[in-house]
C-alpha positions as MATLAB code, in Angstrom:
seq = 'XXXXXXXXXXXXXXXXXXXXXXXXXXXXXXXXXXXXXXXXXXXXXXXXXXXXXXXXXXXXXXXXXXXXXXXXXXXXXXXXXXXXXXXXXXXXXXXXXXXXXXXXXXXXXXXXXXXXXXXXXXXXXXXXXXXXXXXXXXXXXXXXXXXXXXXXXXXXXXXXXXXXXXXXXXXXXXXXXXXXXXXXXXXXXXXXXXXXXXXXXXXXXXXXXXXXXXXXXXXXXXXXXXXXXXXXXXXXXXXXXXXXXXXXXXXXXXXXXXXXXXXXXXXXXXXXXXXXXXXXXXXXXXXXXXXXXXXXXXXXXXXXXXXXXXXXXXXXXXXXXXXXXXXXXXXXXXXXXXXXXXXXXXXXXXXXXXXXXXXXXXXXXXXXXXXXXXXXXXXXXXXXXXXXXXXXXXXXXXXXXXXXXXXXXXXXXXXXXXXXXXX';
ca = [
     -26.075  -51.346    0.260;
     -28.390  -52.685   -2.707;
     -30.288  -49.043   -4.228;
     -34.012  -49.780   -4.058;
     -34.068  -49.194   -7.651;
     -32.400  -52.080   -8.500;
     -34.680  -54.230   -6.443;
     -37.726  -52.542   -7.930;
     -36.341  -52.908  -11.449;
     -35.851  -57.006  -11.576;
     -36.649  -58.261   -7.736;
     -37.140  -62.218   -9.118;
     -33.064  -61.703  -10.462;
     -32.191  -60.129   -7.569;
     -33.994  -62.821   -5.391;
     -31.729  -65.363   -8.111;
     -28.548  -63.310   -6.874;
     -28.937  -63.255   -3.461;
     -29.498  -67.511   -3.571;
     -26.151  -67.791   -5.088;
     -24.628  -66.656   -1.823;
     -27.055  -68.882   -0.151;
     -28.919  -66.231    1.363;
     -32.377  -67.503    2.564;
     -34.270  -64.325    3.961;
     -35.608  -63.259    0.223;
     -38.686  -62.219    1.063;
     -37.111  -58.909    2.280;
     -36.685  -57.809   -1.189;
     -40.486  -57.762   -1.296;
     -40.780  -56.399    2.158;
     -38.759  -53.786    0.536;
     -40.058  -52.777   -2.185;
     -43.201  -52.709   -0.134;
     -42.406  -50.276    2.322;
     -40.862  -47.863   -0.400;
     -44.521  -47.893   -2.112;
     -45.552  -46.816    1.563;
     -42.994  -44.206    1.390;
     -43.704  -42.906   -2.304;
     -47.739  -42.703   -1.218;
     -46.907  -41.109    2.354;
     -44.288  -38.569    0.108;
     -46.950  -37.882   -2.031;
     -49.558  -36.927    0.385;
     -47.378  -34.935    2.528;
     -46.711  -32.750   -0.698;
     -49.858  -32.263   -1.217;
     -50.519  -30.927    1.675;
     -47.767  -29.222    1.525;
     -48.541  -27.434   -1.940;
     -52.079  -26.611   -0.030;
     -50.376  -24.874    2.684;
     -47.616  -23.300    1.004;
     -50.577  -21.479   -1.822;
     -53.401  -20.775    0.466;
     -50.615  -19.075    2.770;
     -50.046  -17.095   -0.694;
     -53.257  -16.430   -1.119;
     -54.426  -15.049    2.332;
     -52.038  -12.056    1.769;
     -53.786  -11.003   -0.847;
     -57.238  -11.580    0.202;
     -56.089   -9.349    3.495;
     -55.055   -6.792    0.982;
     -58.698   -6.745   -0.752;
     -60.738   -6.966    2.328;
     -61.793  -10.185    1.836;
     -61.319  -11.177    5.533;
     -63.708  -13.659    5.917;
     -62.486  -15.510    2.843;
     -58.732  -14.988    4.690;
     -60.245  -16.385    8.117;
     -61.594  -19.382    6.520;
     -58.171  -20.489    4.660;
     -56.680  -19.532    7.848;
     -58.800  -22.482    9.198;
     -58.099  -24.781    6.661;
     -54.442  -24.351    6.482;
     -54.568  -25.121   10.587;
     -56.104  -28.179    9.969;
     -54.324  -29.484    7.038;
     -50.880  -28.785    9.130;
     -53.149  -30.557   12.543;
     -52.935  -33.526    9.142;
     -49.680  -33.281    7.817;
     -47.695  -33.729   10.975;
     -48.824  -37.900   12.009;
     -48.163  -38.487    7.802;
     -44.422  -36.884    8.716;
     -44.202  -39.013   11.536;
     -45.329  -42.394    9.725;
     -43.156  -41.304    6.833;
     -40.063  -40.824    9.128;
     -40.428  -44.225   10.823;
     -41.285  -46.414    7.260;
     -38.463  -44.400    5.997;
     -36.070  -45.921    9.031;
     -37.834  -49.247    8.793;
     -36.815  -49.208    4.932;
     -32.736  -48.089    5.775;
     -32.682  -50.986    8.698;
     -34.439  -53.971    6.537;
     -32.286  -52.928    3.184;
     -28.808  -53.314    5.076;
     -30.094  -56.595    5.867;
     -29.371  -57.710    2.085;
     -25.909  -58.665    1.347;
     -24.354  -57.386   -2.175;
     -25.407  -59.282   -5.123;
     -22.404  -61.538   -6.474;
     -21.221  -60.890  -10.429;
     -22.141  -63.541  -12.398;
     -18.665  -64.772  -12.302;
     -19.308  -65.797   -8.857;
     -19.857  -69.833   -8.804;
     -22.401  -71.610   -6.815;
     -21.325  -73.455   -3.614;
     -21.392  -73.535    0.123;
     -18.063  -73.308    1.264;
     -14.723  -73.282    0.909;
     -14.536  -76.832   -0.870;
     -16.478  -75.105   -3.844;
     -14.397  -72.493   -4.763;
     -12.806  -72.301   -8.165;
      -9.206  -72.779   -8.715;
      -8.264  -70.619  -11.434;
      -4.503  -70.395  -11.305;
      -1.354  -72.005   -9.969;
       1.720  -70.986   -9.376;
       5.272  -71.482   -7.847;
       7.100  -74.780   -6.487;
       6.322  -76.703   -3.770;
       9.382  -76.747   -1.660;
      10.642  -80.978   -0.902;
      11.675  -80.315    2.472;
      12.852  -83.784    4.390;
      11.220  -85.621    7.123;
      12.975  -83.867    9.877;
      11.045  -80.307    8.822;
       9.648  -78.162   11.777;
       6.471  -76.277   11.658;
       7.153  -72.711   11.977;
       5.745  -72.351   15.314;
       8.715  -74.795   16.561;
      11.268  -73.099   13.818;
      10.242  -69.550   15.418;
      11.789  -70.926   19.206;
      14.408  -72.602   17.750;
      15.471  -69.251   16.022;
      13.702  -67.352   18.612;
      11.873  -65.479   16.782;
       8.436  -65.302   18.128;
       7.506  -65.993   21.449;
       3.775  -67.516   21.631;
       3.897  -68.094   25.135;
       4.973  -64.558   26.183;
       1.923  -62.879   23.984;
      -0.330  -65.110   26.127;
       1.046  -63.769   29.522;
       0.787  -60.147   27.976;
      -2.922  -60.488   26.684;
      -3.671  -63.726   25.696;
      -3.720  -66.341   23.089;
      -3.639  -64.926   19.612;
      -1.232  -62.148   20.231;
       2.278  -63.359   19.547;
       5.472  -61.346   20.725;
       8.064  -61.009   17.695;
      11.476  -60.380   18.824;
      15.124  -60.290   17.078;
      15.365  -61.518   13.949;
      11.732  -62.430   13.836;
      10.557  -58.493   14.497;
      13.342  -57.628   12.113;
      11.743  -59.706    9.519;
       8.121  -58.784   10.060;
       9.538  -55.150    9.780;
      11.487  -56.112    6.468;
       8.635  -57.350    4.701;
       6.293  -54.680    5.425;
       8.392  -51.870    4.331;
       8.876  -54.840    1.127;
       5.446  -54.554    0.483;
       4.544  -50.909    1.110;
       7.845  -49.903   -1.259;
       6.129  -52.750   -4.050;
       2.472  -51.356   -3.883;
       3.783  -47.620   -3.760;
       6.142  -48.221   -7.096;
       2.925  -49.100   -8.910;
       1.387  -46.125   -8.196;
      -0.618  -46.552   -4.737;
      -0.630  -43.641   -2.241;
       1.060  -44.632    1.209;
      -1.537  -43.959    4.019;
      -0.706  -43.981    7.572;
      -4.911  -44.448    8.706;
      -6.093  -44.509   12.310;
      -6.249  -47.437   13.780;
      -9.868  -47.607   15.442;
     -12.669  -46.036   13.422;
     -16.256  -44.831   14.846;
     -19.499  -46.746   14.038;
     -20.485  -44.261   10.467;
     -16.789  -46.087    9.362;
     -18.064  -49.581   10.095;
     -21.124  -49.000    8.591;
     -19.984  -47.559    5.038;
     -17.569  -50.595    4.583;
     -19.990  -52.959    5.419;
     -18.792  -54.090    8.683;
     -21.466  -53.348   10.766;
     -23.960  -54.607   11.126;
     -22.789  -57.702    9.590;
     -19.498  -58.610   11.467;
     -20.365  -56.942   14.835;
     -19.437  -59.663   16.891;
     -16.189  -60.162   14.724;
     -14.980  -56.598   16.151;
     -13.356  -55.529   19.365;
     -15.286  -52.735   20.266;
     -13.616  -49.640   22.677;
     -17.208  -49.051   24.832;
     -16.438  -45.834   26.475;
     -15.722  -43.931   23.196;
     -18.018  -45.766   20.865;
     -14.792  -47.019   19.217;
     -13.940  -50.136   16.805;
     -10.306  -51.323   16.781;
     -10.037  -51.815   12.292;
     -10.200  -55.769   11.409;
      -8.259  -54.041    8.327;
      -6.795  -51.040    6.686;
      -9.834  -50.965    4.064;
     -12.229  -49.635    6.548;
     -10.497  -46.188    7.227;
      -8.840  -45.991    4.044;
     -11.970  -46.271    2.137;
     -14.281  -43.931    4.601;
     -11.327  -40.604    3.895;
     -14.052  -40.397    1.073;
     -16.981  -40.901    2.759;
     -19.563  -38.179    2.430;
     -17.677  -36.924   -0.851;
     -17.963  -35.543   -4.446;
     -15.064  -36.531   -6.691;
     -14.433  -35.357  -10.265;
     -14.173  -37.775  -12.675;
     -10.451  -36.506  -13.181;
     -10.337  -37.582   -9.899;
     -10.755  -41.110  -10.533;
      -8.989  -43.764  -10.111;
      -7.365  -43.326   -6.389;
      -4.872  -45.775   -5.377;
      -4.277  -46.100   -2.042;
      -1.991  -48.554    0.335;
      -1.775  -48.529    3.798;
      -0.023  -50.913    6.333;
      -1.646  -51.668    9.660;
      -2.067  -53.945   12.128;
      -5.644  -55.606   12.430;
      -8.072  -57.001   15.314;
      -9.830  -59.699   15.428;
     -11.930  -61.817   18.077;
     -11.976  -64.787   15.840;
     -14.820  -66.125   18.369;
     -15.035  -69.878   17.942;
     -11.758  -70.714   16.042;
     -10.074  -73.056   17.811;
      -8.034  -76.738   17.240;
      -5.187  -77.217   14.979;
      -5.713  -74.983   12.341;
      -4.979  -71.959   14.581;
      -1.879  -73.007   15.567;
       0.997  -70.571   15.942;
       0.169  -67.800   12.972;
      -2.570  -69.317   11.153;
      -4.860  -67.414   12.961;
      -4.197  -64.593   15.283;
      -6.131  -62.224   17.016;
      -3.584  -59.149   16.476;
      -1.730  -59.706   13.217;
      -0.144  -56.752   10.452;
      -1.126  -56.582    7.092;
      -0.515  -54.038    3.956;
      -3.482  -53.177    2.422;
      -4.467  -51.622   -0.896;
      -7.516  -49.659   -2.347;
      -8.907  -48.730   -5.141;
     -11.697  -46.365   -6.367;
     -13.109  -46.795   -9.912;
     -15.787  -45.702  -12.522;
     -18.115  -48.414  -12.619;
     -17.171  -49.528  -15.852;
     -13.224  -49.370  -14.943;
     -13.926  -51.362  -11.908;
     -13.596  -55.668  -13.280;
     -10.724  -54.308  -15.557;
      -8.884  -52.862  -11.948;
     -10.023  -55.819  -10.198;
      -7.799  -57.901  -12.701;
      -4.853  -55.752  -12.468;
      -5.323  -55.913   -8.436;
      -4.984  -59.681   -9.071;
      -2.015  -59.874  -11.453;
      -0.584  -56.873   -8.538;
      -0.682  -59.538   -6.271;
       0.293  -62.272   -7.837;
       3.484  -60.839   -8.782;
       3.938  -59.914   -5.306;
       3.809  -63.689   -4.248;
       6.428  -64.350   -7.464;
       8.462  -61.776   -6.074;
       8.939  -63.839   -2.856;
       9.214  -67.578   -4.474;
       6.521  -68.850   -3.021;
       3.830  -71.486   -4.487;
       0.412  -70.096   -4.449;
      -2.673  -70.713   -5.851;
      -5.836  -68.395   -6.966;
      -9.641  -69.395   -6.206;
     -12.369  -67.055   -7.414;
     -14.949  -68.030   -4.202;
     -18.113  -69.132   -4.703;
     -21.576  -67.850   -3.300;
     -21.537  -69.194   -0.038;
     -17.398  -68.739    0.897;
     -18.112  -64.814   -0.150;
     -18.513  -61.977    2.186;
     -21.307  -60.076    2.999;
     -20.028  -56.432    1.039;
     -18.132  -58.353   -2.242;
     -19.186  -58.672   -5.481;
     -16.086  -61.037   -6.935;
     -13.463  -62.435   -4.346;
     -10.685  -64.154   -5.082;
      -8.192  -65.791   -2.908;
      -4.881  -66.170   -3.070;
      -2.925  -69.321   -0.710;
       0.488  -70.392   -0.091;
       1.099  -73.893    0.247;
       3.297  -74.392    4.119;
       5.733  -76.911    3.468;
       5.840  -78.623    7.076;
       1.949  -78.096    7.448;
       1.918  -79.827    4.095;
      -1.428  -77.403    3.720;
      -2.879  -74.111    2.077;
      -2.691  -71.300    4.300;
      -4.650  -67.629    2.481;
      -2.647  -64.684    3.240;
      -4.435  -62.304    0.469;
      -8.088  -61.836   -0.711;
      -8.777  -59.521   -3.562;
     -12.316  -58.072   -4.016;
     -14.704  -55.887   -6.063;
     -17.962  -54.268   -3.687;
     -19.117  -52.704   -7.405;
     -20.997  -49.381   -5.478;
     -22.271  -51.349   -2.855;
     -20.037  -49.792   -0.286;
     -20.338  -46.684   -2.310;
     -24.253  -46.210   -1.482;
     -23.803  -46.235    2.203;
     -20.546  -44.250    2.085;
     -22.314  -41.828   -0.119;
     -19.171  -41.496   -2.519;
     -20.445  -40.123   -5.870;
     -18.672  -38.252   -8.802;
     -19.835  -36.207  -11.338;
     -19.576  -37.235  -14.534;
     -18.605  -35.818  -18.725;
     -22.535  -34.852  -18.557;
     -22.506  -33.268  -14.769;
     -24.263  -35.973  -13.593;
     -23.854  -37.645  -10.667;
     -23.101  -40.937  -10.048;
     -21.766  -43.827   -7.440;
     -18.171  -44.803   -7.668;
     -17.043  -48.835   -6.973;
     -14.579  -49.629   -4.367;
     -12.085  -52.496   -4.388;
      -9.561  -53.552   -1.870;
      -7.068  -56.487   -1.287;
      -4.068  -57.876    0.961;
      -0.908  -56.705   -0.249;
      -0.224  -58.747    1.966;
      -1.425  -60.090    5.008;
       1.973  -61.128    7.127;
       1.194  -64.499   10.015;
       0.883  -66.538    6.727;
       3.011  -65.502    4.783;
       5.910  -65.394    7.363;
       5.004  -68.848    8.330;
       5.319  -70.167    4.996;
       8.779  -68.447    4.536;
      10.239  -69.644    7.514;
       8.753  -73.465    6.580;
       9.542  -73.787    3.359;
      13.104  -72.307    3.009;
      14.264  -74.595    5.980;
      17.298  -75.915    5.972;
      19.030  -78.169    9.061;
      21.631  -75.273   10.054;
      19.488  -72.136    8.612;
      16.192  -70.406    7.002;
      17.070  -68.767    3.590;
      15.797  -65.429    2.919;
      14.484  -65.012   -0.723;
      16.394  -62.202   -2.992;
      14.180  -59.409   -3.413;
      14.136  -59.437    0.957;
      18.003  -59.808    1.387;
      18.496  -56.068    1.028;
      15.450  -55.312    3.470;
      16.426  -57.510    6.189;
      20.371  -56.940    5.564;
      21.223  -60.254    5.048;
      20.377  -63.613    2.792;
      19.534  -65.996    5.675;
      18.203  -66.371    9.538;
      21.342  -68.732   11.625;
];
């Protein structure tokens, strides 16, 4: 959430801001800043009154104590009707004050000015490029038809058990899914990241503080009887164990990583792009977090990058980097950058990680402050990324390291999954 300060302070760059991510209701900022000068003058007035009541309440003591009743009964009077006063300016203030909280969560966060313009994904930035593209021959399965002919993951089972969108792994494939996960978890924890083992569904305050709701609502499967939200990702309770909390700067930075699996309705995706893993409903992922100083927070958001990067090295396959522009961002980021692998049989870019800075922006609605050198107190910035999410990335593995009579395993998994290929 934007602090009204900042809108206050500059609203024609913040109206600039918000247009890079192609956000059209702009007027709110004013509608904003409005409504807090309705809340400063209705503050204002109430302590007035306030001050009135709190003196002349004072002051009748002692007038009692002189016999100056009549002076008493009079401020008596007054005091009655300045509190008959004070309660409808409590009530307005209380309902501009709610209208202020629900139009400011409207407002997305303000991209860095790193962030390019664009609309969608054809606008983002490629920045980096890495890796080989595999030259796999014409006879090259997808790795929806390499997963039955290994049987590794039965699509057709998940569909009887739920419903498209929530694949069955079994054998080697569940042995693989298991390997990299406890690959990725062992990578993120040697650089210093604290394994978390997070609930899985989180309440509505959660969803809020990360920036889920009310923004992604309909994204969410929601658990009605209990008020529940099944996590579309390992940030959301990870980064809420510090909701409501005062850190000390020594404190700072916490690393955290947490694997998990994630839910997603994915309403509307449909056709051949959500074939097989590309896009699930159910799918794992290892996530990790970081909270910063403000000023620490584009330096971490590098080495979150170069993290994961190394991770992708690490498993030989070709990727590529885009920093998103405006209008591919999400709602709660700052700076997002993407990282794809390129699926040999697909012959396409498939994102399996997306590495972001929020700045304080999740910060102000989680209410996560520290105290600083000078005792003051101030918001931290939260960051989070894929470390890795695994449909794609196990799609890509099984495609690209095809051969006729096997799948290859690279190195650093041989020792996780006990052996160096799939037969």
């Amino acid at each position: 959430m934007i602090q009204v300060n900042v809108l206050r302070n500059n609203p024609q760059l913040v109206k600039d801001r918000l247009a890079i991510k192609n956000f059209k209701q702009t007027e709110l900022v004013d509608d904003i800043i409005n409504l807090d000068d309705e809340r400063k003058k209705l503050q204002a007035e109430f302590d007035l009154l306030q001050s009135k009541i709190n003196a002349s309440s004072k002051e009748i003591g002692k007038l009692m104590s002189t016999g100056k009743k009549d002076e008493a009964e009079q401020l008596k009077t007054s005091i009655s009707e300045w509190k008959s006063s004070i309660e409808p300016i409590k009530k307005k203030a209380f309902d501009i004050e709610k209208k202020l909280e629900e139009t400011l969560v409207l407002l997305p966060n303000l991209p860095s000015e790193l962030v390019p313009k664009g609309f969608s994904a054809e606008d983002n930035l490629n920045v980096k490029e890495g890796g080989q593209k595999p030259l796999l021959n014409s006879s090259a399965l997808p790795h929806w038809e390499l997963a039955k002919k290994y049987k590794l993951i039965d699509f057709e089972l998940g569909t009887k058990i739920t419903g498209s969108g929530f694949p069955v792994y079994t054998g080697n494939g569940a042995k693989l899914q298991r390997a990299l996960i406890q690959y990725f978890l062992d990578y993120n924890t040697t650089a210093g990241y604290k394994e978390i083992i997070p609930p899985f569904m989180v309440n509505a305050d959660s969803a809020f503080g990360t920036g889920q709701l009310p923004d992604k609502e309909e994204q969410m499967y929601y658990v009605n009887e209990d008020g529940f939200y099944l996590i579309p990702t390992s940030e959301v309770p990870l980064t809420n164990i510090y909701r409501d909390v005062i850190l000390k700067q020594e404190e700072l930075p916490i690393k955290m990583t947490a694997y998990s699996p994630c839910f997603r309705r994915e309403a509307g995706s449909y056709g051949k792009d959500v074939r097989g893993l590309n896009r699930l409903h159910q799918f794992e992922k290892v996530e990790i977090v970081q909270i910063v100083q403000a000023e620490k927070s584009y330096e971490t958001l590098d080495e979150m990058v170069a993290h994961v990067e190394q991770l992708l090295q690490s498993l030989e396959l070709p990727y590529r980097i885009l920093r998103l522009c405006g209008g591919d961002m999400g709602f709660a980021s700052a700076l997002t950058y993407d990282f794809e692998v390129f699926s040999g049989a697909q012959k396409r870019w498939l994102e399996v990680s997306s590495v972001s800075n929020f700045e304080n922006f999740q910060a102000n609605r989680l209410k996560c402050r520290y105290k600083d050198e000078n005792n003051k107190m101030q918001l931290v910035h939260t960051l989070n990324g894929s470390s890795l999410a695994l449909p794609r990335i196990l799609a890509c593995l099984l495609e690209n390291n095809q051969t006729e009579n096997n799948i290859k395993l690279p190195e650093v998994l041989q020792k996780y999954f006990g052996t160096n290929e799939i037969k």
